[in-house]
C-alpha positions in Angstrom: 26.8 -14.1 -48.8 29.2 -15.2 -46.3 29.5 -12.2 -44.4 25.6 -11.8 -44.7 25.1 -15.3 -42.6 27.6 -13.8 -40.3 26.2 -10.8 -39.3 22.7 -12.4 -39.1 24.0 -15.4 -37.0 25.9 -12.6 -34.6 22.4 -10.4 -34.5 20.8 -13.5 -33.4 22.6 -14.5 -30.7 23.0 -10.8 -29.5 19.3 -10.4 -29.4 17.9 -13.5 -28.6 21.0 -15.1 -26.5 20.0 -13.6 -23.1 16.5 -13.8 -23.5 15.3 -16.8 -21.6 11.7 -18.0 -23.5 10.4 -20.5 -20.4 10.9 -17.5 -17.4 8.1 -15.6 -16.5 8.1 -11.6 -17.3 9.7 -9.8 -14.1 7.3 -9.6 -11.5 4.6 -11.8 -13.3 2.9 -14.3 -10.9 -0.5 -15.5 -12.7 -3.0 -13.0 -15.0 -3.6 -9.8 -13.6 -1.2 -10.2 -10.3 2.2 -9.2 -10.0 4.7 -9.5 -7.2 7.7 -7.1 -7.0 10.7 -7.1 -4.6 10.6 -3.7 -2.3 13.5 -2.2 -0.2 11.3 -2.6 3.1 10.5 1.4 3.5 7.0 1.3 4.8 5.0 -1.8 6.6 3.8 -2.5 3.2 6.4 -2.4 1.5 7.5 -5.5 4.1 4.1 -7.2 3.3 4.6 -7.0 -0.8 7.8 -8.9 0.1 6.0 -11.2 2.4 3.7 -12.2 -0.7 6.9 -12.1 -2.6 9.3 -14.8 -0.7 6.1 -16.8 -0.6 4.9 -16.9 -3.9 8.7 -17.6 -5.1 9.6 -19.8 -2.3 12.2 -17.7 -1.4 13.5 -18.0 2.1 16.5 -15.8 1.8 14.1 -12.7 1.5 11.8 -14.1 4.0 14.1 -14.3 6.4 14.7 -10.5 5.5 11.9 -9.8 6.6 11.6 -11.4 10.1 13.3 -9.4 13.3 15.6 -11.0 15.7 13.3 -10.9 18.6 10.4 -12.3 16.4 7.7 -14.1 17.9 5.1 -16.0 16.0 1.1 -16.7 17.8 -1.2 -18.8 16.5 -4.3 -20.4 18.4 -4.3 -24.5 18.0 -7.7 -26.0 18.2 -6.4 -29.5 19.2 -5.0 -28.8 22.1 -6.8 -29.9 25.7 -10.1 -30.3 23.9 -10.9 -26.2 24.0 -7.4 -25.5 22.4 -5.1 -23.2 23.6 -2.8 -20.1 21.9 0.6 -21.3 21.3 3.7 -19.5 19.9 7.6 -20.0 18.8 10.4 -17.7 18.1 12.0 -16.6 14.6 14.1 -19.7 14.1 11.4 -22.0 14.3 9.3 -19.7 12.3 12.6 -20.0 9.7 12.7 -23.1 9.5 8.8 -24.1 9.2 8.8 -21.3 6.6 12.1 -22.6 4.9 10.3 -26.4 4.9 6.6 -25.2 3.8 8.8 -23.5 0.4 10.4 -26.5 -0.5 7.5 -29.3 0.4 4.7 -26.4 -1.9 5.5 -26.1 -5.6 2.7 -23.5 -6.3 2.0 -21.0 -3.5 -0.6 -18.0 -4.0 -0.7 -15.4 -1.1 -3.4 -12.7 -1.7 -3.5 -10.1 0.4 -7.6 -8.8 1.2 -8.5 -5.8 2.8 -7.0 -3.9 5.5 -8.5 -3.9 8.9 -6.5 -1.8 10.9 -3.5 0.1 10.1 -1.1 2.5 13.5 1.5 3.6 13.6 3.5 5.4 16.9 6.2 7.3 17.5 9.2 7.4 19.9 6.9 9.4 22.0 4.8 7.6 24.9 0.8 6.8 23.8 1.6 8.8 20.3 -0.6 6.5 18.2 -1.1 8.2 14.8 -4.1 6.4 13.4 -4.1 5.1 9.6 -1.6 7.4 8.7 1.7 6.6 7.5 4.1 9.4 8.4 7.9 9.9 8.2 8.6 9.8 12.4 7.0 6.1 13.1 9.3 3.7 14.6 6.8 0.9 15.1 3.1 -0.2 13.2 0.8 -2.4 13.5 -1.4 -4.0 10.6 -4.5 -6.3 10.5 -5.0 -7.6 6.9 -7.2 -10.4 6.0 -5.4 -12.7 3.6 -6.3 -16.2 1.4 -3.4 -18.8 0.9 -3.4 -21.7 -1.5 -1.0 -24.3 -1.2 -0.9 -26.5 -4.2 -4.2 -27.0 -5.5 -5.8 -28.4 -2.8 -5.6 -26.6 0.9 -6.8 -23.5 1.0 -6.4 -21.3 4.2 -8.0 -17.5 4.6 -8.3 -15.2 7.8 -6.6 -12.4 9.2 -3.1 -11.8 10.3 -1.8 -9.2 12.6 1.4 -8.0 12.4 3.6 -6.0 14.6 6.5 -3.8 13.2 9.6 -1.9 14.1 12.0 0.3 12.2 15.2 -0.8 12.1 18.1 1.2 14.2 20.0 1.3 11.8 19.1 2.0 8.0 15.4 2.9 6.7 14.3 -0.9 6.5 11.4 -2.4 8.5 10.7 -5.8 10.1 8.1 -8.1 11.5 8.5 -8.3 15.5 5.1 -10.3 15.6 2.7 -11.9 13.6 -0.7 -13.2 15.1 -2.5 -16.2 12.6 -6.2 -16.0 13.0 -6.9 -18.3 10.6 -9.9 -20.0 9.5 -9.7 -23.8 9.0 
């Protein structure tokens, strides 16, 4: 009887003793999304981790995502009565980011349809269209998007981002991002 509690203590704990009942199910985000970490071999790819580091807050694969020479354009309505575009650079855009993760509990990025989709190679004017091919070094996307933060500001639009393959590796990163938001 002894060695039965044993055995069924030790099958317990070896079945049960990693499983972790309050985490969500890998890549679960709410019913009928999902959100799964990519190695950044496409545009796409770049955007599913985009939705990613926002949904989880996490800045470490944001900042993954976001090229050195980064430059972040967004039009503010406020400014000299007609507003005016306005941009910063990738540590500002860090940072913001980084602050807007830890100041949000609940984030939901949903990404709508795509508007336009090129991509070029190293060749001069070689604009390939829609298609994704092997050669592209660089690609731009237009996607229209809705973000919640929290339950009660609600932002949707279009965002235009800019990409380039890295030199080194197969990876991909965002070189710019225009916000056409609608407030």
């Amino acid at each position: 009887m002894k060695h039965l509690f044993l055995f069924g203590i030790t099958f317990l704990s070896l079945t049960y003793g990693c499983a972790n009942p309050f985490a969500p199910q890998l890549g679960e985000v709410e019913k009928g999304t999902s959100a799964i970490l990519t190695e950044r071999l496409s545009p796409n790819e770049v955007l599913e981790n985009f939705r990613f580091a926002y949904i989880f807050g996490d800045s470490l694969v944001y900042s993954e995502l976001i090229d050195t020479g980064f430059v972040f354009l967004y039009f503010d309505p406020n400014v000299e009565g007609t507003g005016r575009f306005d941009s910063w650079g990738r540590d500002i855009e860090l940072r913001a980011t980084g602050g807007l993760f830890r100041a949000v509990r609940n984030i939901s990025l949903e990404w709508n349809s795509t508007i336009e989709e090129k991509y070029w190679s190293p060749a001069p004017d070689s604009v390939f269209g829609s298609v994704e091919f092997e050669g592209a070094i660089s690609a731009k996307i237009s996607k229209g998007f809705q973000l919640k933060l929290g339950s009660e500001i609600q932002l949707a639009g279009t965002a235009v981002f800019s990409f380039e393959k890295e030199k080194r590796g197969d990876g991909w990163r965002i070189v710019r991002w225009v916000d056409e938001s609608i407030f």
